[in-house]
C-alpha positions as CSV (number, residue, x, y, z in Angstrom):
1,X,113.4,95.4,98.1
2,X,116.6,94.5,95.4
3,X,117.2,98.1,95.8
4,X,117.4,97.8,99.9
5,X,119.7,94.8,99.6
6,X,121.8,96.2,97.5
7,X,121.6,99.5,99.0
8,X,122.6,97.2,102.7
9,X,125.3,94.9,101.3
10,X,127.4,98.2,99.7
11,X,126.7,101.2,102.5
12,X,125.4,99.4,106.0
13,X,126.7,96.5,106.3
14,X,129.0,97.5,108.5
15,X,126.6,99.5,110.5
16,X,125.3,97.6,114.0
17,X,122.0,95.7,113.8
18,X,121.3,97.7,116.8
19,X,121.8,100.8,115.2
20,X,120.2,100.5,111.7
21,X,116.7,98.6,113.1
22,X,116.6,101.4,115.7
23,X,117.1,104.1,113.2
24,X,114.4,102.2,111.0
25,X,112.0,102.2,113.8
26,X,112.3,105.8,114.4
27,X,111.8,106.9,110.7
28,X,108.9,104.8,110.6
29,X,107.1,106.7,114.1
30,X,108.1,110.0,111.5
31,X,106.5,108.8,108.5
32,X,103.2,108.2,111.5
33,X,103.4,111.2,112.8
34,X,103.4,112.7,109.1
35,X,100.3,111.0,108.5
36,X,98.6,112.5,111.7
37,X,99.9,116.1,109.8
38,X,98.3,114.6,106.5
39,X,94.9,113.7,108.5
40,X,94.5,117.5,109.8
41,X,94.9,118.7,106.3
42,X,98.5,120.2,106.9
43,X,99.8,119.3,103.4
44,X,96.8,120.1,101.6
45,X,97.2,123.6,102.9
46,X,100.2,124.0,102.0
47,X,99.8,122.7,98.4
48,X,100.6,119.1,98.2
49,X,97.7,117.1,96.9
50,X,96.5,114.3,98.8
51,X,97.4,111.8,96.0
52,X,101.0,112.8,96.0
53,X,101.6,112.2,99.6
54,X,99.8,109.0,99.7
55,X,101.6,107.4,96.9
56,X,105.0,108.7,98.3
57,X,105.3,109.2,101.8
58,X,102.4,106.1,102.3
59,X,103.9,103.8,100.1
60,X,107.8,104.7,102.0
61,X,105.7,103.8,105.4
62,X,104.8,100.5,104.0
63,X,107.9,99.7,102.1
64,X,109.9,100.3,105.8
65,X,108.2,97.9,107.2
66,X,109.6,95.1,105.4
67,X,112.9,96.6,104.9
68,X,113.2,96.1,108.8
69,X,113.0,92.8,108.4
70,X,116.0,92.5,106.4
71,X,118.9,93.7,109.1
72,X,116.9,91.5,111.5
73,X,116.9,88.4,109.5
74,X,121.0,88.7,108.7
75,X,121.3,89.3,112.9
76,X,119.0,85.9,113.4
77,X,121.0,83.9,111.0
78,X,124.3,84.9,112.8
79,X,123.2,84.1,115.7
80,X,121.5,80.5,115.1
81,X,123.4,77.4,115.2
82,X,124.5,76.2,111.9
83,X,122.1,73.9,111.0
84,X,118.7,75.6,111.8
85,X,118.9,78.5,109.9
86,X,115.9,77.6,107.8
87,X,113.9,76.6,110.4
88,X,114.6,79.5,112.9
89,X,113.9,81.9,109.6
90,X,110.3,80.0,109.0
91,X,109.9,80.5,112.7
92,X,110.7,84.8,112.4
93,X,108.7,85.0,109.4
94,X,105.7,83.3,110.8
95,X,105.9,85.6,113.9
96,X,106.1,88.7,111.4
97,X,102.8,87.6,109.9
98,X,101.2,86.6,113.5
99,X,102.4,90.2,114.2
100,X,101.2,91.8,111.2
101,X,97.3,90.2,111.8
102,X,97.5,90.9,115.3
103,X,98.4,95.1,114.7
104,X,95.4,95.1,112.7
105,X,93.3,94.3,115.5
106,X,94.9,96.4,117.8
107,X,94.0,99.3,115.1
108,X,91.0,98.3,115.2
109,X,91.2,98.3,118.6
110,X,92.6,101.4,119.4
111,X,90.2,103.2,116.5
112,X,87.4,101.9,118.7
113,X,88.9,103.2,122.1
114,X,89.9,107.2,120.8
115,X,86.2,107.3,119.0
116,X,87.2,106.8,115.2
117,X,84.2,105.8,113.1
118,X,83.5,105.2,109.8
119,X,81.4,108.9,109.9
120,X,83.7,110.7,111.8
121,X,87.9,110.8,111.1
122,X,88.2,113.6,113.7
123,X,90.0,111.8,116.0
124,X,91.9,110.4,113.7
125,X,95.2,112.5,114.1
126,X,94.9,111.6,117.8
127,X,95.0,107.9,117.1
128,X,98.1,108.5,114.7
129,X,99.8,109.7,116.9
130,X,99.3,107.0,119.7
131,X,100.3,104.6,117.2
132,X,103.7,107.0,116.3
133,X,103.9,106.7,120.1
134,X,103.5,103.0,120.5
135,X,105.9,102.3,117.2
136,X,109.0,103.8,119.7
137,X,108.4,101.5,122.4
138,X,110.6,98.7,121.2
139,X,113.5,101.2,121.3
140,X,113.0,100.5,125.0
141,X,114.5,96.5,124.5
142,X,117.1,97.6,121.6
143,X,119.5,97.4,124.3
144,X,119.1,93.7,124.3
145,X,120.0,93.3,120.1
146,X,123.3,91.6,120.8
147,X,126.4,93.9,119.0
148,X,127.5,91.3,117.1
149,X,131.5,91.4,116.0
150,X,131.8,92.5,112.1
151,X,133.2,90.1,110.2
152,X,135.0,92.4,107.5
153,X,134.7,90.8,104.0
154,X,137.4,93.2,102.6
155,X,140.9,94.0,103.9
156,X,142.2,97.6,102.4
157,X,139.2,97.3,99.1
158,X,140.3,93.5,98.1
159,X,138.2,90.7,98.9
160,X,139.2,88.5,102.0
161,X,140.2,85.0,100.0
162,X,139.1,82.7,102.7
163,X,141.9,79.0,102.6
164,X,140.1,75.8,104.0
C-alpha cells in the first residue's frame, strides 16, 4: 500500500478520479476472468503451477481492491466541506466494510444459484465469470464521479509556494 501511494502521488496524480478507478475496476474483472482460466486448468496446462499463480496473480486481485480505495478517498475529501472530512471518511470506510461482508454473501449466493458445492467446482469458471461480469457494472455510473479541476502542486518542476 506505501508503494501505491507513492506510486499515485509521483505518476497519477494528475490523472482523473474517473479515469484511474475505472481503469482499476476493469483490471480487477481481468484478474476474475483470469481466475475462471486458472479454475479450467488453463495455466496448469501450460506449465504454471497452481501455487505461482495464486500467490501472484491472487494476491494482485486482492491487493486492487484496496488500492481502489485510495483515488476514491482523495476524490471524497475534495469534495466534503472542510470540517467533516474525518467523519465523511469513517462514513466511506464503514460502507467499504458493509460492502465487503455483504459481497460475501452474495458469493455465497451466487455459488448456490450456478450449482457450486463443496464436491463439485465444475461450475466454478461459470460463476467467475458472472462475478467478472458483475465487477463492470459500476462502469455504468462512472459518468457520475465529478471531474474534479487539478490543482497543480508544481509550476514548470518547482513547488507552488503558497503566501497567506
Amino acid at each position: 500500500m506505501l508503494m501505491w501511494s507513492v506510486l499515485y502521488n509521483r505518476h497519477l496524480k494528475s490523472v482523473t478520479p474517473r479515469k484511474l478507478i475505472s481503469a482499476i475496476q476493469v483490471t480487477m474483472a481481468l484478474f476474475m476472468i483470469s481466475d475462471a482460466l486458472f479454475a479450467q486448468g488453463f495455466y496448469q496446462n501450460m506449465g504454471l503451477s497452481d501455487n505461482f499463480y495464486v500467490v501472484i496473480f491472487s494476491g494482485l486481485s486482492e491487493v486492487l481492491l484496496f488500492i481502489k480505495i485510495l483515488p476514491f478517498s482523495i476524490l471524497v475529501a475534495k469534495l466534503c466541506p472542510p470540517g467533516c472530512e474525518g467523519s465523511l471518511m469513517a462514513f466511506v470506510m464503514s460502507a467499504i466494510a458493509v460492502a465487503f461482508i455483504m459481497s460475501g454473501y452474495l458469493g455465497i449466493a451466487l455459488a448456490s444459484y450456478v450449482g457450486v458445492t463443496g464436491n463439485d467446482f465444475s461450475r466454478l469458471p461459470l460463476a467467475l465469470l458472472i462475478q467478472a461480469f458483475l465487477t463492470l457494472l459500476p462502469l455504468y455510473w462512472s459518468p457520475c464521479i465529478p471531474i474534479l479541476e487539478l490543482e497543480p502542486d508544481h509550476v514548470n518542476g518547482k513547488p507552488i509556494s503558497k503566501k497567506e
